[in-house]
FIKOL-636636 format. One record per residue (C-alpha): x, y, z; residue in one letter. Coordinates in steps of 0.001 Angstrom, whole numbers, padded with zeros to 6 digits, always signed. Each point is the difference from the previous one (the first is absolute). Layout:
<recs>
XYZa
...
</recs>
This chain:
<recs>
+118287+101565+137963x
-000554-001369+003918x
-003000-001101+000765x
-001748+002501+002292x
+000533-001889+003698x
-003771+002346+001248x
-003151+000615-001837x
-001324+003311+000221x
-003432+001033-001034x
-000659-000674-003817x
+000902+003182-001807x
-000338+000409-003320x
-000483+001860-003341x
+001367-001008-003062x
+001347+001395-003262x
+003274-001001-001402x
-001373+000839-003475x
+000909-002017-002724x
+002098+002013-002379x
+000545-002205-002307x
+002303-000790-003350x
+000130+000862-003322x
-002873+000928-002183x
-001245-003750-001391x
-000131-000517-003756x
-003111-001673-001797x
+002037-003840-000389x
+000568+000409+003778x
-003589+000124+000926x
-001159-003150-002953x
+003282-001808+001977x
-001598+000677+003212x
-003662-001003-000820x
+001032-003505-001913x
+001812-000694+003172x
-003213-000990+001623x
-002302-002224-000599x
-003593-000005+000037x
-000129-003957+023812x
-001786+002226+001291x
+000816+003474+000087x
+002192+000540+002911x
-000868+003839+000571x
-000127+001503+003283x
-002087+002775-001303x
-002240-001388-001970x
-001059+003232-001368x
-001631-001339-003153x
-001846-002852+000787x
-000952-002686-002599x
-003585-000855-000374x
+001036-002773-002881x
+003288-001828-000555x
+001938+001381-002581x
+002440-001666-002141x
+001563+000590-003180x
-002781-000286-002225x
-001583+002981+001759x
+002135+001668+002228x
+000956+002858-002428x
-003752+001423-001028x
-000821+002377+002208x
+003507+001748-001541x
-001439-000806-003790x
-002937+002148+001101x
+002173+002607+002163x
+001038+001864-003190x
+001537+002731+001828x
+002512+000101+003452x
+001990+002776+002020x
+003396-000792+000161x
+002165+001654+002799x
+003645+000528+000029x
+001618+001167+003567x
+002494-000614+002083x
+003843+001793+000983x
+000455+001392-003315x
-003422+002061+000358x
+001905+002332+002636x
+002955+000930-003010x
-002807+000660-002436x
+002631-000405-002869x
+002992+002301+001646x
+002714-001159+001902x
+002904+002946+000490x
-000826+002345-002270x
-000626-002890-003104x
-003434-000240-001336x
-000873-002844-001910x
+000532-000526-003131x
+003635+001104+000783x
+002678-001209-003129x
+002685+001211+002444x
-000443-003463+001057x
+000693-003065-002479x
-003617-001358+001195x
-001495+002767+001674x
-001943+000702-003906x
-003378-001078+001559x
-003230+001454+001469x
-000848-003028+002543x
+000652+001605+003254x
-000693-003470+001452x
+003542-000546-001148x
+001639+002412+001088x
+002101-001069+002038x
+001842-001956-002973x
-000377+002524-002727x
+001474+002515+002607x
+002827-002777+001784x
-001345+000899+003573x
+002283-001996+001962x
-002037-002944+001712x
+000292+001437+004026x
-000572+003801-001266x
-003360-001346-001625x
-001404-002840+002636x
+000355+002871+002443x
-002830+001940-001255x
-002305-002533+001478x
+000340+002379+003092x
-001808+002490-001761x
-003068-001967-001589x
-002577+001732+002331x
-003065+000676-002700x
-002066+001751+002709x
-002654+000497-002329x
-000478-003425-000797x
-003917-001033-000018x
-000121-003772-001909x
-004066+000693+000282x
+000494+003431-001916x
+002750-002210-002789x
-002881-002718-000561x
-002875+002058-000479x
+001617+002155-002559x
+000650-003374-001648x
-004168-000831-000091x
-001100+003898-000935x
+002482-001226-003082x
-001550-002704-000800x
+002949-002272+001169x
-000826-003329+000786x
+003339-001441+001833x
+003054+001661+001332x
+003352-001023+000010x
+003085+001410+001930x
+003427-000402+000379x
+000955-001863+002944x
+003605-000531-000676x
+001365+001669-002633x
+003584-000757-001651x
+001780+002627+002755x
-000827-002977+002423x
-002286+001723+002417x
-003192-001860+001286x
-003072+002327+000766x
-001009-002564+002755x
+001945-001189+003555x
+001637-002945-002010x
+001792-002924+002095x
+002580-000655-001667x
+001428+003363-001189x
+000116+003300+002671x
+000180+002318-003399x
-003488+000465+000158x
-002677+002323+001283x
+000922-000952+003762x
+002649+001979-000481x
-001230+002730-001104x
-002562+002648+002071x
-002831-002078-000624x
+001445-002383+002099x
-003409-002010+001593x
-002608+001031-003027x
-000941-002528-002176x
-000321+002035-003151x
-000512-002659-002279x
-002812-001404+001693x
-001653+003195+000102x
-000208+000161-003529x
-000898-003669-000017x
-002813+000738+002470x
-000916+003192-001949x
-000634-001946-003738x
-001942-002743+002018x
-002195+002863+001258x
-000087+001527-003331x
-000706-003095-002082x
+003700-000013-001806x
+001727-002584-000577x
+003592-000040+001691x
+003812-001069-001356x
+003701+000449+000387x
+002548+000999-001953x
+003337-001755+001740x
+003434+000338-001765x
+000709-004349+000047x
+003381+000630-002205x
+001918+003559+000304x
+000272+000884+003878x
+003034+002337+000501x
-000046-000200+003697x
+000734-003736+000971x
+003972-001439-001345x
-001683-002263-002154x
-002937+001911-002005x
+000795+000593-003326x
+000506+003269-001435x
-000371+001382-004028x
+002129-001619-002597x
+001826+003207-000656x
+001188+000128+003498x
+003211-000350+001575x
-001556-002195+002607x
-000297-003742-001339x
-001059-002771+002099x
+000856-003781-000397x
-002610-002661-000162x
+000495-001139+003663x
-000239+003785+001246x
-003262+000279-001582x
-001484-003138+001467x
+000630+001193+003629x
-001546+002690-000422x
-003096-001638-001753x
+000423-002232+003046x
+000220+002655+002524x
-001715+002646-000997x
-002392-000416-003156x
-002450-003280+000333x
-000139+001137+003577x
-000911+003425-000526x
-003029-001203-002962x
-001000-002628+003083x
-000021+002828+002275x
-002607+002024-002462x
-002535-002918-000414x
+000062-000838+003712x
-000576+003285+001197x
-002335+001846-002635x
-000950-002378-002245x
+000620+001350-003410x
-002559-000152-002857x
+003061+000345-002172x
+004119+000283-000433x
+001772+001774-002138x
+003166-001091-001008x
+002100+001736-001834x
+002789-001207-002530x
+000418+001411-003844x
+002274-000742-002790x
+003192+000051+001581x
+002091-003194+000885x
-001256-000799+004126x
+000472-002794+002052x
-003422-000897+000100x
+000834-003514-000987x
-003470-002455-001547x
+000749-001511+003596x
-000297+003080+001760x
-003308+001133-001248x
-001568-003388+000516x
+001606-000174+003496x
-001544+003560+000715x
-003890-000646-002032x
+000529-003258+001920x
+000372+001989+003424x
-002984+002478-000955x
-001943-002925-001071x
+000348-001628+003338x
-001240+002704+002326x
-002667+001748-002427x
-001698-001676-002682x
-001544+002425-000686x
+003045+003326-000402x
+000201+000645-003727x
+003813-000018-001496x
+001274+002256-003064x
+001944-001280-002993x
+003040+002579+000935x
+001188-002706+002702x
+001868-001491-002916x
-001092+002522-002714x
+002330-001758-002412x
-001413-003589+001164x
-002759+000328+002137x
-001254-003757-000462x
-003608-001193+000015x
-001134+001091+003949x
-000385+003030-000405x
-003212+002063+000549x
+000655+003051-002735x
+002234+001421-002540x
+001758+003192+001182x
+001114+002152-002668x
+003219+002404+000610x
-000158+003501+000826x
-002446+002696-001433x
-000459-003041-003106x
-003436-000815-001698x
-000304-003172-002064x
-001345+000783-003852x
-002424-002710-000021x
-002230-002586+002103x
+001950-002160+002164x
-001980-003175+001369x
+001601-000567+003164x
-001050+002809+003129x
+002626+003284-000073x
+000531+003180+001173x
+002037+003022-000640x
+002170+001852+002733x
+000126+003548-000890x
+001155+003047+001889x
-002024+003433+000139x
+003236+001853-000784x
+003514-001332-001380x
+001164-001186+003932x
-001842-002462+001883x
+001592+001076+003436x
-000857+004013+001386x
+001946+001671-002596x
-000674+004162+000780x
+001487+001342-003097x
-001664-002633-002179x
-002340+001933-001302x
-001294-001983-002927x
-003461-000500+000956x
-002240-002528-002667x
-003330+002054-000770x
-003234-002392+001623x
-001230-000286-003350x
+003119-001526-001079x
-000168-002868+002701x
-003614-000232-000353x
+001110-000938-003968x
+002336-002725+001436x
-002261-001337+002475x
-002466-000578-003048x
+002366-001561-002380x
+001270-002328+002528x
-003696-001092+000959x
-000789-000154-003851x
+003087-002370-000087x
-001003-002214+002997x
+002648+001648+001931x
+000072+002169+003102x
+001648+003570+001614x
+001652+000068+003171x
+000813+003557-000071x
+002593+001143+002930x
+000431+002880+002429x
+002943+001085+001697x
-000665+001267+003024x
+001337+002850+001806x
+002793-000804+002718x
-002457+001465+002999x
-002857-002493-001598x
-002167+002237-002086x
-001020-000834-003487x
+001158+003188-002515x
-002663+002246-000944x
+001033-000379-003722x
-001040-003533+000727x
-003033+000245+001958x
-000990+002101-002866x
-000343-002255-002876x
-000867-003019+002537x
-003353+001677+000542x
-000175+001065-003531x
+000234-003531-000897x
-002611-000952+002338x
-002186+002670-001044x
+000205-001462-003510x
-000616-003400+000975x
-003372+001053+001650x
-000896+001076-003352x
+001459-002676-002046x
+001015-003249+001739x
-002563-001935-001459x
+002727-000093-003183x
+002748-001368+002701x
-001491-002154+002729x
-001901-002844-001064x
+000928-000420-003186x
+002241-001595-002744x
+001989+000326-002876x
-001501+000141-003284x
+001975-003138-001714x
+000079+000025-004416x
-001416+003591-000212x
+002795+002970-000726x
-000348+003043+000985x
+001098+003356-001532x
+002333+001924+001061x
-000153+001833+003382x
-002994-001740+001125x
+000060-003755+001869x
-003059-002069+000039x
-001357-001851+003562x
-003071-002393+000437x
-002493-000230+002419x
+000169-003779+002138x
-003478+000181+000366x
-001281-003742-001156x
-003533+001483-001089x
-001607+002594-002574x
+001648+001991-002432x
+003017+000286-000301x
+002140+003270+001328x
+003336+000667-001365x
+001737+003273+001578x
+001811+002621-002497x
+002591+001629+001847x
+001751+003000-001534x
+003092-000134+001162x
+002290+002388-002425x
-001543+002973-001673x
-001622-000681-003266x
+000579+002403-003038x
-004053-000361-000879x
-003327-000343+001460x
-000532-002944-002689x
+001115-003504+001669x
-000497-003126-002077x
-000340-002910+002299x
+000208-003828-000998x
-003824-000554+000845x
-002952-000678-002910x
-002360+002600+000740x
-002888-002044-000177x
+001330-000944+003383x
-000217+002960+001764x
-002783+000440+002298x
+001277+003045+001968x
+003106+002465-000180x
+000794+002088+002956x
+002234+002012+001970x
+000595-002039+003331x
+000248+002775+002703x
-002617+002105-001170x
-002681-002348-002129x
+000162+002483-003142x
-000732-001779-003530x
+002684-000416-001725x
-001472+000469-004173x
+001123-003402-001999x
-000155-000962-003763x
+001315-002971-001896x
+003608+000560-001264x
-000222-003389-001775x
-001517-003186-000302x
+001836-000726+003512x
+001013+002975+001368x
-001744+002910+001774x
+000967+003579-000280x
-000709+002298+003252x
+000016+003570-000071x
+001237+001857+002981x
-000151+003346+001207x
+002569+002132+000913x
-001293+000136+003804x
-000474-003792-000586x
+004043-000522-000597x
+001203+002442+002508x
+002878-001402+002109x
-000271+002640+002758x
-002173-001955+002615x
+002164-003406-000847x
-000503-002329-002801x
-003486-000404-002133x
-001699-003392+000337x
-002359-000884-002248x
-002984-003158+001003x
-000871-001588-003317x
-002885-002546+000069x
-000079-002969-002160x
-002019-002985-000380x
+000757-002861+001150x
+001265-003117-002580x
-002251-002208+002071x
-003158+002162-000325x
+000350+000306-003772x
</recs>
């Protein structure tokens, strides 16, 4: 792509979502995890500034006690909302086109290259308000946001310099989009991240594109374009905005992310932020020992504790992109029970949003964001703050979190987070070391005998176990070892 010869005004917005791969098998994820082992920011925006320096040692925990993070998918494919000439993904017609990402659609649907950069000239989301994005985020209980600032189609939400497919191009030409939403989590008290497409871009002659495609790229033609158009793009991001986090994106699919390329690129974010956090999907099948976090694959929820800091991507619907006829919402409750089990695991949920094409959030998903929130008002005591429960099991439908509070008794959180078949629960506690049993949100006893020598039965009312208002969380006081 030529380098822009004129700057204009720094435009931007960002969302090339990352649609990703193939759904990631158990092995995968232990592969990925024994994989790693346990200057002067050059930013002219400086929109987070550091009070201490950070390095490696602590860089990452203000995301170990995040928990939870919006995730926001937007860009070309947001104005095709899953329909391109009368084909509505999924669409079998087409030997790919068997796929709800509308992110992709312009593979899964073979929009020729020119027919689909050309809708940049209709990206005009006049309703656009990053303030209005970022506070639905906090009422949430979000603590970081992430967006897609390049996504595989190739198209940069911000005036880029090196690339003119971008948002200068587009009617937003002269808004700085990006740093809007920047501006708006700094005012908000989010944390703030990128999602940038480092190995598919389908716009520049060198960017790779999927392994089933007819497009294949040489070695060499992928290095000019990680030349040209990729480390310059990530240095671009830092400089201007200066990124709490990137997300890379890469699955289990042959790539050309080479063990050289991702230490050239950590070595580039490195160098102009110490501080930007970096997910293990920049090599998922070899992300190496700099990285900040574990990133699992799509909609994918790891069965036990992992040591290392992760997080879950996971999508509201089936599509990460605007999909209109995807009408497969997730009940709140449901991704209230994930949020939980991650958090119980050491783990946390950045759970995405696909904007509309004229920049509004969809109802559906404004919705359950605010249930969520609502429910966190109530109950995130059992998220925030806390940590998992480590040589205890827990029964079935129900996930166990602990309190990080150094002094006093001890409070373990029950969470309910599948409908149980009784009111009886036998938990893996001696009685004897109960002090108190209650409902979290509302303070009601809960009544408590011993099961066993060390367990403890509870027994729950029906109103007690009721799902409807989100999932039942249970604050069960213990003594503490020390105090014995």
């Amino acid at each position: 792509m030529m380098k822009r010869t004129l700057l204009t005004t720094l435009v931007v917005l960002i969302f090339l979502s990352g649609s990703f791969g193939q759904t990631q098998t158990q092995t995968q994820t232990q592969t990925q995890t024994q994989a790693l082992t346990q200057n002067k920011t050059q930013s002219g925006a400086k929109l987070h500034s550091q009070k201490n320096p950070v390095d490696q040692a602590n860089r990452a925990d203000w995301f170990k006690e995040a928990r939870f993070g919006m995730f926001v998918h937007w860009g070309l494919y947001s104005i095709l909302a899953g329909q391109y000439k009368g084909h509505n993904l999924p669409d079998t017609t087409f030997k790919y086109g068997n796929s709800w990402y509308a992110e992709w659609i312009q593979q899964r649907l073979e929009i020729p290259a020119k027919e689909y950069q050309e809708l940049a000239t209709q990206f005009n989301p006049i309703h656009f308000d990053a303030d209005q994005w970022i506070l639905e985020a906090k009422n949430a209980g979000m603590k970081y946001f992430v967006i897609t600032a390049k996504h595989h189609d190739g198209f940069a939400l911000w005036d880029s310099k090196v690339s003119t497919f971008d948002i200068a191009n587009s009617p937003l030409k002269g808004r700085d989009i990006l740093g809007e939403l920047a501006k708006a989590c700094k005012k908000y008290g989010l944390k703030f991240g990128f999602y940038y497409s480092h190995w598919q871009d389908w716009e520049h002659p060198g960017g790779d594109w999927p392994e089933w495609s007819k497009v294949k790229r040489s070695d060499a033609q992928f290095e000019k374009y990680w030349k040209e158009k990729s480390l310059p793009q990530v240095q671009e991001l830092i400089q201007r905005y200066d990124p709490d986090l990137l997300w890379f994106d890469t699955w289990d699919e042959p790539n050309k992310i080479t063990g050289h390329r991702r230490d050239e690129l950590i070595s580039l974010v490195r160098k102009y932020s110490p501080k930007c956090l970096i997910n293990g999907r920049i090599r998922y099948q070899g992300p190496g020992d700099d990285i900040d976090f574990l990133e699992m694959h799509d909609n994918q929820y790891p069965e036990k504790i992992l040591e290392r800091p992760w997080q879950t991507p996971a999508t509201m619907v089936h599509s990460w992109g605007w999909h209109a006829t995807d009408y497969s919402w997730k009940p709140a409750t449901e991704m209230l029970g994930y949020l939980v089990s991650n958090t119980a695991k050491g783990g946390n949920y950045l759970l995405n949003v696909g904007p509309m094409p004229d920049g509004r959030i969809p109802v559906a998903a404004v919705h359950r964001l605010r249930e969520m929130g609502g429910w966190l008002v109530a109950n995130g005591a059992a998220v925030y703050d806390t940590k998992p429960l480590k040589g205890v099991s827990a029964p079935s439908g129900v996930v166990f979190t602990e309190s990080n509070k150094k002094k006093g008794d001890r409070e373990i959180f029950v969470s309910i987070i599948k409908p149980l078949t009784t009111g009886a629960l036998i938990l893996p506690f001696n009685q004897s070391d109960v002090i108190s049993c209650n409902m979290l949100e509302t303070g009601q006893p809960v009544e408590f005998t011993e099961a066993t020598a060390h367990a403890v039965k509870l027994k729950l009312s029906k109103a007690q176990l009721s799902m409807a208002d989100g999932i039942p969380v249970i604050s069960l006081r213990l003594k503490n070892e020390l105090d014995k």
